[in-house]
C-alpha positions in Angstrom: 148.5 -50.4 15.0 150.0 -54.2 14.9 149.9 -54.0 11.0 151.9 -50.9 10.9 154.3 -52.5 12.9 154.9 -55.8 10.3 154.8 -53.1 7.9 157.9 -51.1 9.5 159.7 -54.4 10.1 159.2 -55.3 6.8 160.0 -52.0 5.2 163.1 -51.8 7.3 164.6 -54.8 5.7 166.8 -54.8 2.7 165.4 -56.1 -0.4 168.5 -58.8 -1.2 168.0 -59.9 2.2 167.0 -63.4 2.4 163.8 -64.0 4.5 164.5 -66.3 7.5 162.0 -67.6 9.0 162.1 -70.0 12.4 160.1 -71.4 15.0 160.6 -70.9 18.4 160.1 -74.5 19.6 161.7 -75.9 16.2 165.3 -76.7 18.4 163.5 -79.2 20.4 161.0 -80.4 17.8 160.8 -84.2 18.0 160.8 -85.9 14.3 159.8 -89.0 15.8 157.6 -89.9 17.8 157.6 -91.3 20.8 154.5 -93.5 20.1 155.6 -94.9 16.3 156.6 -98.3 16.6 159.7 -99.2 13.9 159.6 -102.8 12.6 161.9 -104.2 10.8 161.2 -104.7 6.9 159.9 -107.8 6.0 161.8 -108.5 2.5 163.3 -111.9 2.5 166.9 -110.5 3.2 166.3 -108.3 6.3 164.2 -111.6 7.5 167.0 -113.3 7.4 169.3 -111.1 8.7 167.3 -110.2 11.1 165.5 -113.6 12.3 168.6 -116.0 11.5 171.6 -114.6 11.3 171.0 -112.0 14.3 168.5 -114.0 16.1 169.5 -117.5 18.4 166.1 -118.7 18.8 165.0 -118.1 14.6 168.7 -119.5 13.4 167.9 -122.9 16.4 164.9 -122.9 14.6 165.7 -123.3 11.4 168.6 -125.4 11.7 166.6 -128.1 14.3 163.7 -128.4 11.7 165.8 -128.5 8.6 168.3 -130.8 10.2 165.6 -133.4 11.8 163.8 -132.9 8.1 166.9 -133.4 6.4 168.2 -136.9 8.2 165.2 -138.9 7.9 165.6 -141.5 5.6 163.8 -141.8 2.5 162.6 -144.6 0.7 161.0 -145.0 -2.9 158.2 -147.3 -3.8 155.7 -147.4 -6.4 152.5 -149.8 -7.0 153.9 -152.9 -6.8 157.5 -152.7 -4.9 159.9 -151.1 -2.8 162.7 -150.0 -4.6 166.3 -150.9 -2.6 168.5 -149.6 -6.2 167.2 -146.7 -7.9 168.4 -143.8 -10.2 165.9 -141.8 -8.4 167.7 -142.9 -5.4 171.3 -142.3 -7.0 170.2 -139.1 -7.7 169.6 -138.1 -4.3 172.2 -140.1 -2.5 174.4 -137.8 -4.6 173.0 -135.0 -6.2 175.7 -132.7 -7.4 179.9 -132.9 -6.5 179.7 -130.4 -3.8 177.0 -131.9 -1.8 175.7 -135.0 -0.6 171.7 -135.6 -0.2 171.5 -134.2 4.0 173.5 -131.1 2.8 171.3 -130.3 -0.5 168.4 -131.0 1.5 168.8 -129.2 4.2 169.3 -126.4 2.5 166.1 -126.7 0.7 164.3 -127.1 3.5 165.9 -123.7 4.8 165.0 -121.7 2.0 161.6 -122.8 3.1 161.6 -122.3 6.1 163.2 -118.8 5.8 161.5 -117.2 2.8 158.2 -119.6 1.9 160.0 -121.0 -1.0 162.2 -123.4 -2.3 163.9 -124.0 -5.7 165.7 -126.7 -7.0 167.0 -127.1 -10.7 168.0 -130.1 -12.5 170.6 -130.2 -14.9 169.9 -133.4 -17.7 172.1 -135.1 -20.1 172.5 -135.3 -23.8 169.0 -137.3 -23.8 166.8 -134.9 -20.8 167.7 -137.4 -17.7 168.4 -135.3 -14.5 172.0 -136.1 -13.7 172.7 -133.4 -10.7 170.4 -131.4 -8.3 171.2 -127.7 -7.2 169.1 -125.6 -4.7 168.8 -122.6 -6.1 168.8 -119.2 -3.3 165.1 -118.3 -3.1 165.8 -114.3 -3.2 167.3 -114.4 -6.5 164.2 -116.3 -8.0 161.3 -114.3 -9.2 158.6 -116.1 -11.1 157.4 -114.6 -14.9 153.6 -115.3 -15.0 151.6 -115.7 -18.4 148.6 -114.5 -19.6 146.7 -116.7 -17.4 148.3 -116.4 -14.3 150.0 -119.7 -15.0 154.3 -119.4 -14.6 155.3 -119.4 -18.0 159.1 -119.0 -16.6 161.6 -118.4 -13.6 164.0 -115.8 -14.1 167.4 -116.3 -11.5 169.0 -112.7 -10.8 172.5 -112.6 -10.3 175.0 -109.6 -10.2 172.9 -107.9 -12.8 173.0 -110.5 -14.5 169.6 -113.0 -15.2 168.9 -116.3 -16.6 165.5 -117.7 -17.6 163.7 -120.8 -17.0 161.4 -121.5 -19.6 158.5 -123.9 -18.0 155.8 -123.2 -21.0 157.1 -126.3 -22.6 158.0 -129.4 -22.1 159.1 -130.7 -18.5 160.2 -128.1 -16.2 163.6 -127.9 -14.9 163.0 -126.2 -12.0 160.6 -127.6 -8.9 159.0 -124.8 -7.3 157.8 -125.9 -3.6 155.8 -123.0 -1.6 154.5 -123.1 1.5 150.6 -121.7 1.7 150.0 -117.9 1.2 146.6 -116.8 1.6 147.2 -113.9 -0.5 149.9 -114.8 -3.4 150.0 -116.8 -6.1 153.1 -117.4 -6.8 155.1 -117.1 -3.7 154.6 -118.6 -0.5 154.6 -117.6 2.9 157.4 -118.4 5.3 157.4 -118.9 9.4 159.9 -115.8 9.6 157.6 -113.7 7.9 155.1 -114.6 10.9 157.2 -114.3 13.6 158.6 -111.2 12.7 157.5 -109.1 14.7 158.2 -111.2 17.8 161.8 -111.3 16.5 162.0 -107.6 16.6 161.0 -107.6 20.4 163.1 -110.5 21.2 166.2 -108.7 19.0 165.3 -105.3 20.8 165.1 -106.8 23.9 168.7 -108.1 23.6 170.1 -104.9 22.4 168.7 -103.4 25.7 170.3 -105.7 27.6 173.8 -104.9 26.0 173.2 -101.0 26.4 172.8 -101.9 30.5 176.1 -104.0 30.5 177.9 -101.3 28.9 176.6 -98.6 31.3 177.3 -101.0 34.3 174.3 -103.3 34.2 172.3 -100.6 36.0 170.0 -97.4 34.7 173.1 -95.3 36.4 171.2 -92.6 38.0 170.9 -88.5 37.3 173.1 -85.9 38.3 172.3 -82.8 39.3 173.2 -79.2 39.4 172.4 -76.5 41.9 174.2 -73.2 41.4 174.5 -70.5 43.1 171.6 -68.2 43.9 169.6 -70.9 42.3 170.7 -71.2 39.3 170.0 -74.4 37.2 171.9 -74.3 34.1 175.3 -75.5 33.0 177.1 -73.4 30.6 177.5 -74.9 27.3 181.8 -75.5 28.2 180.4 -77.1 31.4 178.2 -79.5 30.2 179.9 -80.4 27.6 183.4 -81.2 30.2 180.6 -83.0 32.2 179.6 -85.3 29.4 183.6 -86.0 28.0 184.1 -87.0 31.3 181.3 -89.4 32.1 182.0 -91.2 28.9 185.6 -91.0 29.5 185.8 -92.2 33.0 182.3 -93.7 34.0 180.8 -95.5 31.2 181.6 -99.1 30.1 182.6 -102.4 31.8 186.1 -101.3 31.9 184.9 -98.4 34.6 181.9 -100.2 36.6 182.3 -99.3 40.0 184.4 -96.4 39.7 183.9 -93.4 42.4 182.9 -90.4 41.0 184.4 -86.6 41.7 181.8 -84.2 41.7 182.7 -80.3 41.7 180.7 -77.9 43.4 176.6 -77.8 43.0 176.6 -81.2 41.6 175.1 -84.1 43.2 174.7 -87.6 41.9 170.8 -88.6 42.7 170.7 -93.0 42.1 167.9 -94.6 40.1 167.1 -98.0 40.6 164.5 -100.4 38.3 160.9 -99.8 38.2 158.5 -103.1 38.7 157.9 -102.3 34.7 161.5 -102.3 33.9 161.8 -105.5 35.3 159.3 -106.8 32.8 161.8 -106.4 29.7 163.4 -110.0 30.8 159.8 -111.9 31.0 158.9 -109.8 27.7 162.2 -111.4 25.6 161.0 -114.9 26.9 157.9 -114.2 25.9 159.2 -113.3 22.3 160.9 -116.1 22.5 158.1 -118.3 22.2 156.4 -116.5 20.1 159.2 -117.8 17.5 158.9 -121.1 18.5 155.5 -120.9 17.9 156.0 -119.8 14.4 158.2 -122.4 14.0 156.7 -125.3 16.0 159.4 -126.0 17.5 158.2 -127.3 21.3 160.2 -124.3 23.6 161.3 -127.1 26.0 163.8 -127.9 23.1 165.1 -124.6 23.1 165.5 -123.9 26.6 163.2 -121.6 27.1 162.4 -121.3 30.7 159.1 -121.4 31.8 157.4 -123.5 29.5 155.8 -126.7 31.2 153.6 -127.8 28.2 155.0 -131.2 28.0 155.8 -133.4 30.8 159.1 -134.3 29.5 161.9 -133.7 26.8 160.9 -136.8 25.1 156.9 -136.0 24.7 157.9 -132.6 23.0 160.6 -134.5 20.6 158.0 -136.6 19.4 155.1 -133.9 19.0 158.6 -131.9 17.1 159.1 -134.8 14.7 155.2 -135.7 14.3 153.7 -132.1 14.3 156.0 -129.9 12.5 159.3 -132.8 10.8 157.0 -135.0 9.1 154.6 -133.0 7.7 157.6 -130.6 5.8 159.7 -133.6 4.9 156.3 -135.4 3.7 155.6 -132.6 1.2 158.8 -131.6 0.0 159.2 -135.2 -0.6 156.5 -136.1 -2.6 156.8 -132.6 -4.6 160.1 -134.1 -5.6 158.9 -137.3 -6.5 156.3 -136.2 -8.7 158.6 -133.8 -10.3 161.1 -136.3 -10.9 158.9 -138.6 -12.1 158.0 -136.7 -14.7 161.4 -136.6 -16.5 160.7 -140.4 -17.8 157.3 -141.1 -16.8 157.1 -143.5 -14.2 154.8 -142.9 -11.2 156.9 -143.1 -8.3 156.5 -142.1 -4.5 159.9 -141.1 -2.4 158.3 -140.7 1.4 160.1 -140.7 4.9 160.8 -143.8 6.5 159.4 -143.7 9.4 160.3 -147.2 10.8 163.7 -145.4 11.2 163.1 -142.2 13.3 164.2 -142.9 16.6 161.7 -140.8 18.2 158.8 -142.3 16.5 159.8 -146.0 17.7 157.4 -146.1 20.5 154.6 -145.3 17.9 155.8 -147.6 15.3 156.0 -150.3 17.6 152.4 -150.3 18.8 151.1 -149.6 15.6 152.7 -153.1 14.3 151.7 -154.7 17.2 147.9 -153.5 16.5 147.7 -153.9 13.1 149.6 -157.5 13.6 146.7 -158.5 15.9 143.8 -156.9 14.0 142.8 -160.8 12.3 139.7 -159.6 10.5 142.0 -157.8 8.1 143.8 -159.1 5.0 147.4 -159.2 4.3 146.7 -156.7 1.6 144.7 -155.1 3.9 147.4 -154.9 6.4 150.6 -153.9 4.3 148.3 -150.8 3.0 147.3 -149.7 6.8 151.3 -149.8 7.4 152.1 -147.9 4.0 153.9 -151.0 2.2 153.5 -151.9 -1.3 151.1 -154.6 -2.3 152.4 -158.4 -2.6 152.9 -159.5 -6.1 150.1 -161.4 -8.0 151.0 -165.0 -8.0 152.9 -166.4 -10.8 154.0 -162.7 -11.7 157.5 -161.3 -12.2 159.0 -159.6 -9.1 160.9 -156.8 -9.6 
């Protein structure tokens, strides 16, 4: 009987034996799969790892935008005038003693960019008035909502150690700029985050690339073993010679080319690309702008080939600066302004100049020129259309 026979096997053990137990297929179980894809995490700090320190077409992409952003000029203007001397303008001409404006805000705008938030903090005088500006790193930052939702305060996190914004009261002194998350409240949602899993193709894709120049730029090929009266095994002291000496003497740039001795019953079988191999180049370009995309940065300023969407360099810097520059520097500008403004109470408006931008001269100029011509509009009419202040009343004070 088969019973009787687990009963003798079991009978015949010792009782301080310990039961072992094993499969038979368990030494070449797979624990993963071949099918699971592995992304990257998507915390603020692998992103940037991952997308801007690891990546060249995330980090171009970041510093173009926050660069361009971070250049434009910026001029101030409320109701009645445009302002040429300003604290407001002090203040960001030289916002604390380690950096100038383009170097604070250029690292706003990368926070941005990279994690969906930005934070700066001012730090006031004896009476409240904001006398420096420091960017505070968006991964430290975690906001402390109320009862209702509302941020109450910011709490900064570092080295175990935390300090606390209160914002419940009084004037903030921290300006909190998000970009739009569809699904949070408090934290916004950054282009990295979107592009991430492009990044991971485009990063795998280059790591693939370095595994083939290390192995001679070519899949190698497959060696095999015929032994005697058809045998088709290596013993475990041959194979294991067989691999020390192919990593010793055959792998790596240093040995591309070298001939290769092969004892008895082996032979070396070559393996070129498949037509889907061939596909992993086309695949990283296509990752490529993927990030761009994210980004909207035009891929003819990146140099990524194969991308005819514009007829030329200078058509995709303008839709860079008009699409994706303006828009950012706009917003961050005008969140500034208004937070500013709120330390003494004046309504003011800082905005990009955009008489200045080189690549918007073309534009600029025919607008003048229309609006110039355009007779059944007032002077009043005129400066608003071209984003000026009005003129003073007459017999008023100008300022």
């Amino acid at each position: 009987m088969i019973m009787d026979f687990f009963r003798q096997g079991a009978a015949q053990q010792s009782p301080s034996a310990p039961e072992a137990k094993a499969s038979a297929a368990g030494r070449v179980m797979a624990w993963h799969g071949a099918n699971r894809v592995a992304w990257s995490a998507r915390d603020s700090g692998t992103l940037t790892r991952q997308g801007f320190a690891s990546n060249p077409v995330g980090f171009r992409c970041v510093k173009m935008i926050a660069e361009a952003a971070a250049s434009l000029p910026l001029v101030l203007q409320d109701a009645e005038q445009r302002f040429a001397v300003h604290p407001m303008l002090n203040l960001m001409r030289s916002p604390n003693p380690a950096q100038g404006r383009a170097e604070l805000l250029e690292a706003l705008y990368g926070q941005l960019l990279l994690t969906g938030n930005a934070y700066v903090e001012a730090v006031g005088d004896a009476e409240g008035a904001p006398v420096e500006l420091h960017v505070l790193r968006s991964d430290r930052m975690s906001v402390v909502p109320g009862s209702d939702g509302w941020p109450v305060a910011y709490e900064y996190a570092v080295a175990g150690r935390k300090h606390r914004f209160d914002v419940s009261q009084g004037h903030p002194a921290v300006c909190h700029i998000k970009s739009f998350h569809p699904q949070d409240d408090h934290y916004g949602l950054s282009p990295m985050q979107a592009a991430a899993q492009a990044v991971d193709v485009h990063n795998s894709a280059s790591r693939w690339s370095k595994a083939l120049l290390d192995n001679a730029a070519r899949p190698s090929g497959a060696i095999v073993y015929r032994g005697a009266e058809g045998q088709g095994a290596l013993s475990n002291d041959q194979y294991q010679r067989l691999v020390d000496e192919m990593e010793s003497h055959h792998q790596g740039a240093r040995n591309a080319g070298r001939p290769m001795l092969l004892e008895g019953g082996l032979d070396w079988k070559p393996m070129g690309f498949s037509p889907s191999d061939m596909e992993f180049q086309k695949t990283k370009e296509s990752a490529a702008r993927e990030i761009a995309l994210a980004f909207g940065v035009p891929p003819m300023l990146l140099g990524v080939p194969g991308d005819a969407t514009y007829s030329n360099y200078q058509e995709a810097n303008r839709a860079f600066f008009r699409l994706t520059v303006l828009p950012l520097a706009s917003r961050v500008a005008a969140s500034l302004s208004d937070w500013l403004s709120g330390f003494d109470g004046a309504i003011m408006e800082l905005k990009p100049d955009l008489d200045q931008v080189p690549a918007l001269a073309a534009e600029r100029d025919a607008q003048w020129a229309r609006v110039a011509g355009a007779d059944f509009l007032t002077d009043a009419e005129k400066r608003s259309l071209l984003g000026l202040p009005a003129l003073p009343e007459p017999g008023g004070t100008d300022g």
